[in-house]
N, C-alpha and C positions, 0 to 999 in steps of 0.2 A: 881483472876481476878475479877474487879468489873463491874454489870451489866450493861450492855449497851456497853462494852468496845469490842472492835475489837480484836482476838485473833492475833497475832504476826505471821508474814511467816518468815518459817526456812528459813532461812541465804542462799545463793543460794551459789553454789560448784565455782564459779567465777564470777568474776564483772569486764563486760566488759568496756572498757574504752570507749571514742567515737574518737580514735588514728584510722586511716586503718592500717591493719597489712602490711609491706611490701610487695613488688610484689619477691621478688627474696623469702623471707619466705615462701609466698603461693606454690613458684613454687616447693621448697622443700618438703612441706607437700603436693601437687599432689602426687611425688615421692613416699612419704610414704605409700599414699592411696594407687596408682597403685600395689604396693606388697601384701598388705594389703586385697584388692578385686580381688586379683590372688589367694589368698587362699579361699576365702568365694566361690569364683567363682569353683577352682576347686573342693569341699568338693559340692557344689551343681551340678557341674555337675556329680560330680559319684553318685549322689545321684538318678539323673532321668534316667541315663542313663543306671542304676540297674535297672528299671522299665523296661525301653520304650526298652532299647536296642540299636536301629541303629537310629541315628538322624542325617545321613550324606544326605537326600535329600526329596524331599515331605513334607507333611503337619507335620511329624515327627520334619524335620529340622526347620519349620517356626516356630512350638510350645514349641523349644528348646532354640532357640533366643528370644524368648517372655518371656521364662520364665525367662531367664537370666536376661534381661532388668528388671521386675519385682523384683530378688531376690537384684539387685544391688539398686532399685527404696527404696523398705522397707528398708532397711538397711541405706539409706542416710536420706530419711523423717523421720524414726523413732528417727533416732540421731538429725537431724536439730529441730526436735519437743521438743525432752523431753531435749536435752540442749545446742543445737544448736553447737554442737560437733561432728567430728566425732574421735578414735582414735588417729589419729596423728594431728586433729586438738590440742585437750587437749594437744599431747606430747609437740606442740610446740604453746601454748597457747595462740589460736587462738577461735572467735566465731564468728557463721552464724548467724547477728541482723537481721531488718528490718532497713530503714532507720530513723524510730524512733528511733533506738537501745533499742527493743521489742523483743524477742523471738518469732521464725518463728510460724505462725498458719499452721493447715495441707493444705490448698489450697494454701499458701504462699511456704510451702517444695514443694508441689507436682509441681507448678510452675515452680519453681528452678531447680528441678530436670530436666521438661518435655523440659528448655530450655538449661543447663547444655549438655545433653547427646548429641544433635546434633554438639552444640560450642565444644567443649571438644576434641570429636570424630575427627572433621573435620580440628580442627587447627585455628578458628577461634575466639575463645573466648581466646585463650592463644594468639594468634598474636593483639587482639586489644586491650588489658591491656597495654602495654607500651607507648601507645596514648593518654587511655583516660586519661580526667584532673585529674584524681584523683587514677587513676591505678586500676582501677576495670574490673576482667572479664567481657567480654559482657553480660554473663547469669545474672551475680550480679543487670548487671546497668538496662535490663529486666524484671530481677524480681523484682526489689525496695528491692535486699538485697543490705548488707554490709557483709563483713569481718574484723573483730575489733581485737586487741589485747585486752589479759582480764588478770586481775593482779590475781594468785592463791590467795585462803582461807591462803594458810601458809606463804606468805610473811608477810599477815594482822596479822596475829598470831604473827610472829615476831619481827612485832612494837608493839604489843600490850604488850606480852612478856618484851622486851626492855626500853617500857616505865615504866611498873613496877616495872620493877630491878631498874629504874633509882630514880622512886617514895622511893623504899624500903630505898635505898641508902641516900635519905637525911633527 
């Protein structure tokens, strides 16, 4: 490397397009969450409920809902932050940009998140996606996210791959 020269950023794990991922897509990768955070959900709650014990009423129960809300809160921000993924986003290769198609900052997740959970909950972020012009949840068009389709590292590979052999070949 010569001096003064800018070091190189590794290669990021997907390159998102500036495409919206479909709405019938997203709805399916909801589905995948919803399973997804029925497990994280119930491994945390046996987890506090090995503590506390009885969180079926009083300030037990209110601190049992909070905590929930939090454990599902980290688990989204931290994915929306380091790669704007969550599991079943990547399976069905999907990413959470900003509308720069910028990876989410943490007051941009926690945003997302704080308006996600009422929309989501209530029916109303999934009912006004097939309105808006561009088919985005309410929380998306809120927060100044997007939902983008993003083309995997190994597709890239296998034009790259491709082009080679085709290089070798003549």
């Amino acid at each position: 490397m010569q001096a003064g020269a800018t070091p190189e950023k590794p290669p990021a794990p997907a390159q998102a397009s500036s495409r919206l991922a479909p709405l019938r897509l997203r709805f399916v990768s909801l589905i995948y969450e919803g399973m997804l955070l029925f497990a994280v959900l119930f491994v945390s709650s046996y987890l506090f409920l090995s503590v506390i014990r009885d969180a079926q009423s009083g300030w037990p129960r209110t601190f049992f809902q909070g905590y929930l809300l939090a454990v599902c809160g980290i688990y989204f921000v931290f994915c929306w932050m380091r790669t704007g993924q969550t599991l079943p986003m990547k399976t069905w290769r999907m990413q959470v940009v900003t509308a720069d198609g910028d990876r989410l900052s943490a007051s941009q997740a926690i945003r997302r998140y704080i308006f996600a959970v009422p929309g989501i909950l209530s029916g109303i972020s999934l009912l006004w996606a097939p309105f808006d012009r561009e088919r985005q949840f309410l929380h998306d068009r809120l927060a100044g996210t997007r939902i983008v389709c993003v083309e995997s590292q190994d597709s890239g590979r296998r034009t790259e791959d491709s082009e080679k052999a085709t290089i070798a070949q003549t």
